[in-house]
Structure formats: C-alpha cells, structure tokens
N, C-alpha and C positions, 0 to 999 in steps of 0.2 A: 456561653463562654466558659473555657475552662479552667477552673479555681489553680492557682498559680502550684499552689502544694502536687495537684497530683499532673499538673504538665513537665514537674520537677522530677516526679516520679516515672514519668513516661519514659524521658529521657534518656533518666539511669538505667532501668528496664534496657531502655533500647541499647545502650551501651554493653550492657552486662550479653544479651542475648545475642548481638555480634560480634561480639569478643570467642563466645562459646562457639558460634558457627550455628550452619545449617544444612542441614541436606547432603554436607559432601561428602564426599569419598575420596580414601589413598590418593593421591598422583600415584600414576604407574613408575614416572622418572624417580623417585625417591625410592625406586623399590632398589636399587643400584646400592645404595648408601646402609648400613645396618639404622633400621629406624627400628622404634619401638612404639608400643602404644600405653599412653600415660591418660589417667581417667583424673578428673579431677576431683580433689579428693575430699573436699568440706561436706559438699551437697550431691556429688555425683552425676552437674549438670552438662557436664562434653566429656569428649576424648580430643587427645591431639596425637600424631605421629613426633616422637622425639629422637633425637640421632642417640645410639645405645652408649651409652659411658660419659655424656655430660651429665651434669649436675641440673637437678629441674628444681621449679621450686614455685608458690604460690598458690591461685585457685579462688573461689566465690571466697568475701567477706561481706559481712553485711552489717554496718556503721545502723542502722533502725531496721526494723522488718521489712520499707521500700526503700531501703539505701544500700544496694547490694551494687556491688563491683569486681571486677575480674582483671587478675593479672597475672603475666606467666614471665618467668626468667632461668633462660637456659645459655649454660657459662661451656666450652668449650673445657675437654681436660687440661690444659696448658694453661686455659684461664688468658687466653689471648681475645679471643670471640664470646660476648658478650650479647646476647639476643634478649628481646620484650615481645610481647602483645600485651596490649593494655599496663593500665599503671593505676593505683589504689589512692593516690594524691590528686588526682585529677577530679576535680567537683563539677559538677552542674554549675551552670554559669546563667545570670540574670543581666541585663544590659542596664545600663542605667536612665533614669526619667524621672516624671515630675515628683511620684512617689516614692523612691528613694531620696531622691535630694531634699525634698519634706521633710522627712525623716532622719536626715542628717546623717544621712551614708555615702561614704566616701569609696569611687573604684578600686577595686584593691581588696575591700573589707570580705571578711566573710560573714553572712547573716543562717541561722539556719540551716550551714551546711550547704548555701549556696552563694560563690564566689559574688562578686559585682564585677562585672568586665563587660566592655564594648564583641561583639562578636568578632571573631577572627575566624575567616575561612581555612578550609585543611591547609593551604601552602604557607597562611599567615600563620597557623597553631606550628605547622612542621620547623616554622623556622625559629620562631622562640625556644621550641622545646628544647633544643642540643643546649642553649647554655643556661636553663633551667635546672635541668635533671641529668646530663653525658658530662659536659664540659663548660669551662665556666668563658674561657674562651675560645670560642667554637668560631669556626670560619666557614662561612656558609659559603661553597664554592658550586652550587646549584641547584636552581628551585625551579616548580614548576606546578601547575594545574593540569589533574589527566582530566583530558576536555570529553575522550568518552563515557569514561565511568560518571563524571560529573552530571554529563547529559543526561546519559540514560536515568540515572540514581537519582537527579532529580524531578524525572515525569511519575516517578514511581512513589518518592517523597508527596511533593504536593498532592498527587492523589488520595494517599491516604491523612494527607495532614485535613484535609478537609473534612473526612471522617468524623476528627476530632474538633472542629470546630476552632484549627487555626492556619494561618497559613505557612505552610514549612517547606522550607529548601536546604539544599545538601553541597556541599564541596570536599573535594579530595584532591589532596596534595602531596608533593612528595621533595625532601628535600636531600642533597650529600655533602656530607659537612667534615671536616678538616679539625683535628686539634692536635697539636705539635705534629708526631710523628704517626697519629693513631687517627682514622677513618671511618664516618659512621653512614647512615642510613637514618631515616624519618618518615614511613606514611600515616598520614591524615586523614579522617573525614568528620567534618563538623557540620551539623546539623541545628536548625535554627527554626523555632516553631512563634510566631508572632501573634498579636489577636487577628483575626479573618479581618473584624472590623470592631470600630471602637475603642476602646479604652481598654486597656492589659497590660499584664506583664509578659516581656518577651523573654525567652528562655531559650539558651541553647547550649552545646556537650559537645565535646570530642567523642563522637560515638565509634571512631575506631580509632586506634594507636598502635602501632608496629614499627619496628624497627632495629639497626644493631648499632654498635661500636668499636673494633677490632685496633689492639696495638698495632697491627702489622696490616697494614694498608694493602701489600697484593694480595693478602685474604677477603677483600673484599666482595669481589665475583661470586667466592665460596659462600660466604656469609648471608651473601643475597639469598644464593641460591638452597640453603638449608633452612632461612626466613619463608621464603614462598613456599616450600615443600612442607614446613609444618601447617602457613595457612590453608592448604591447599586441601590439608586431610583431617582439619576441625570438625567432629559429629556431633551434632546435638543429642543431648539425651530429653527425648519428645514431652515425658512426663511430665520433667524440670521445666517444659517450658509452659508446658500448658498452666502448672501450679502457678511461675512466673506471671502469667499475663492474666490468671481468672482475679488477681487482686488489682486490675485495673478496670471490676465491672464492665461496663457498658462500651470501653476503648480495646478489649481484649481482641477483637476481634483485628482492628485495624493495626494493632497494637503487633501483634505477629505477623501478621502484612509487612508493616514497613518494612520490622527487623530484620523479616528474612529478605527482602529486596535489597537492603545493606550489606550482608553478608553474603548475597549470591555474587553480589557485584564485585565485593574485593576478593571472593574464591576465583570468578572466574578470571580475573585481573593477577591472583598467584600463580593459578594453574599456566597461564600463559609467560610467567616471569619462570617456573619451574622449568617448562619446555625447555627454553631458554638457556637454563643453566646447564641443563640434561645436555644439549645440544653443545656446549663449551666444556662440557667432561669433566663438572661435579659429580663425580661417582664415588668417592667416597669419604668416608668420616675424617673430622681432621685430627690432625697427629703430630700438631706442631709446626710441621715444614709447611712450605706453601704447595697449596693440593698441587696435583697432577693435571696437566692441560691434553685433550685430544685434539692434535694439529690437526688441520688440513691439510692433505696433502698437495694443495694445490698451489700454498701458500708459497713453496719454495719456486715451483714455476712462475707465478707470478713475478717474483722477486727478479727471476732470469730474466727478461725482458721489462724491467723497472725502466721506465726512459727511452723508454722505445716507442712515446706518442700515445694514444688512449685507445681504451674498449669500448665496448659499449656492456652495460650493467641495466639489468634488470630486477624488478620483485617480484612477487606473487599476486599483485594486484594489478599490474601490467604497466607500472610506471616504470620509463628507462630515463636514463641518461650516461652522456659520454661523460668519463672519468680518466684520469692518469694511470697508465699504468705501473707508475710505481704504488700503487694505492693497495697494501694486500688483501686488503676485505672494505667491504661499502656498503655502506649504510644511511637511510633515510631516515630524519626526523618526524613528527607531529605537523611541522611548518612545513616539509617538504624540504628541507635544505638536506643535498648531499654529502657526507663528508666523511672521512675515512676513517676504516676502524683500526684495531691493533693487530701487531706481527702474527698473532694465533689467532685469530679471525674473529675474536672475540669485540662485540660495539663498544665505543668511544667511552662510554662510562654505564652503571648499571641501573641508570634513573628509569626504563622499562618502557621507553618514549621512542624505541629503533627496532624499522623493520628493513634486513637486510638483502642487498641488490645483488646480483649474481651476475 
C-alpha cells in the first residue's frame, strides 16, 4: 500500500509534468499566427509556443522539494484575453473518512498542504473553477464530459495506477461560462488514485487545468483557438523529467507512464481543437478588434435557396441526414444530435464536441 505522503507526491508530480507536456511538437496551424517560443524559466523544465507581444508570466514553483507546480498566464496586449494552463493554488486533494473525522477535520480544511474535499470529476472541477478564480458570478451556460479522452485516458490510468498499488481513474471535462459581458472557457482532468484494496487514504488532483476569460465574448473562437495552439506545442525538457520522477524510487517508472498518457491525450485533444480554429481563419495575433473570419464561400449560396425544402448533409465518418436549407453550416454532436452552426460556418459554440456535415 502506498504511504499517503508520497501518493500526494505522485499526484503533484503528475500535475506538474502535464502541465509541462510531452513529446509534442509545433501545430503546423499556429504557424499562421506570429508565435514565439518561451522556455520556462525557474527550472528549464518545457517550452511552450506563445503569440509574439503578449505578456507571459509564471513557470515551476516548488512549495517543499515534492511540491512543485506549474502555471502559465498569457494576457493578450489590449488585456481583453486572458489565457492559463495550470494554476499554483490548486492542492492535492484527500477525500474524506474515518481517519480524518477521528481526527477532527473538517472538508474544507487544509492539512499538510492537502485540501480535504470529496473528489470532483473534470466537468465537476471545471464548473466550480469560474466562480472560484474568473468570476464570482459566473453563469455556467455549458458543461460537458469528453467521453473519448475520458475513455481512452482512463484504460491508460488504471493501468499504471496498478503499478502503484492503487486503483486510479481519470475524467476530463470542459466547461463555457458567461460573466456579465465577458466569456470564458474551462478544461479539466481530475484524477483519483484509491487503495486497490483495504484500508487508505484516497487522493486525488486536478492533474490538468486550462482555460481563458475574454471581456469581449466574439473573441472567443479566437481565444480558443490560440489556447489549443499553445497546448498543442508544449516540449518537455526530458532531463527535468527524468530528475522529476527518479524521486519517486520505485514508482518512477509508472510514474512517467501515466503522465505522459495524460498529456498525449489532451495534445492530441488541442491538436484537433487547433485544426479547427486554423480551419475558421485564426490566423493571426489579436490586435484589439475582433480577428478576421475566412468565409466560405458557399455560405452565401446556401443562404440563396434558404427555404427552399432540405439537402442532404453528410460527414467524414459517413453519417448523413436531411437538413433545412436555410441551415448555413451543420454540424453533429458527441449524442448525435444535428443542429446548425453560424452564418461563417463556424460550430454552434467552441466546447470541441462538433464534427461538421457537408
């Protein structure tokens, strides 16, 4: 069984070393936009691609020698777009049971630099976060569980939580959230390592955090879209991680396992939200106004024959259905539900849960 201290340690570890990334490379669609590459600069343990002339700021701090954490905050020059990856107030989290209530600790408390809280999956962490840390009343106008990353991320989880002698599962969420005039973004993924069997402490972290906030709400597409592009080009610096994980002994092994299983999953979960934006004509740095959109040109034909009875719309997976023709672009949910996107062909919001019908 693994002593509660360094399953708390693991955790953090595994926070820290997917926040940093692994394995990836540039997106080619950022290459559009002036990015730059910003090294972190405490320990030297990643790079990230940053758009040229915001303001960057943060990097590893490390609260004891196993209590290291990563945070990044990049302000847009106008100071309208506000971007994060990870956050430095975010603790490891212990659940509560017979041993703390023994002990006369209350949910809530912090002990040792680890909160007391019931586990919250990514969609549950994503939707407290806005009125924790963005906004104090924040309107949560939709939430969600990405059911692929989830899946996958966690066969890869419990594999190696086993390793370690506990049993661990993973969720990722994402949520978009509303405060007066100003519109944000939220993803999640919260991991949760229990005892296999017997009696333990259960332990579990926001092991990823990303997200923005923008005053001007039609920047939001954009926001997205310069979010995924930075996680998209996160490098590990290998050294840093190996020094990382050789103080977790005999878990080091599993220990970089996971993390990079965590991090592949939400690169290649950007990469695809990148595409994405590339493909709605985020192409370049913001400058105040609201970016520039590439129509489609087909948009306006469509519109000519609005009401004129339906098409038929297909995707690249080979799922069709008949649609309105006043519909100027269509798009399909996670559920399968059809429903139409906006006048520039752009999907219905930018939760990253739509693949478009033609």
């Amino acid at each position: 069984m693994m002593r509660h201290g360094l399953k708390r340690y693991l955790l953090s570890a595994f926070g820290v070393l997917f926040t940093c990334g692994a394995n990836a490379g540039p997106q080619a669609a950022a290459e559009a936009i002036d990015f730059v590459t910003w090294r972190e600069p405490n320990e030297g343990a990643y790079t990230i691609r940053v758009p040229l002339g915001w303001k960057i700021s943060g990097g590893i701090r490390r609260r004891t020698p196993v209590d290291m954490r990563s945070a990044l905050n990049v302000v847009s020059p106008d100071g309208v777009i506000h971007l994060f990856i990870g956050d430095y107030d975010v603790p490891p989290a212990r659940e509560p049971d017979a041993a703390t209530r023994t002990a006369g600790l209350r949910e809530g408390q912090v002990y040792d630099g680890t909160i007391l809280a019931r586990y919250q999956t990514g969609v549950g962490f994503a939707q407290k976060y806005p009125g924790w840390k963005l906004c104090r009343q924040a309107d949560i106008v939709q939430s969600g569980i990405l059911r692929k990353e989830t899946e996958t991320l966690n066969a890869e989880v419990a594999q190696y939580g086993r390793r370690m002698a506990t049993a661990a599962s993973a969720s990722v969420g994402e949520v978009i959230f509303r405060c007066g005039e100003a519109e944000g973004f939220v993803m999640a993924t919260t991991v949760v390592a229990r005892p296999a069997i017997g009696p333990g402490a259960s332990v579990w972290s926001a092991f990823q955090l990303a997200g923005f906030i923008t005053r001007d709400s039609a920047q939001g597409y954009f926001a997205k879209y310069i979010l995924s592009s930075m996680l998209a080009s996160l490098q590990m610096n290998h050294d840093w991680e190996r020094r990382a994980a050789q103080a977790a002994g005999q878990y080091a092994g599993a220990m970089m396992q996971l993390s990079n299983a965590v991090t592949q999953s939400a690169v290649q979960h950007a990469r695809r939200q990148a595409a994405l934006g590339s493909a709605g004509g985020w192409n370049h740095p913001n400058t105040g106004g609201v970016p520039k959109i590439t129509h489609d040109p087909a948009v306006e034909q469509r519109r000519d024959i609005a009401n004129r009875g339906s098409r038929r719309v297909c995707d690249d997976q080979g799922t069709c259905a008949s649609v309105d023709n006043s519909w100027a672009s269509v798009w399909r949910n996670h559920e399968n539900k059809v429903v139409p996107g906006s006048s520039s062909g752009r999907p219905p919001d930018y939760s990253g849960q739509w693949t478009q019908m033609k």
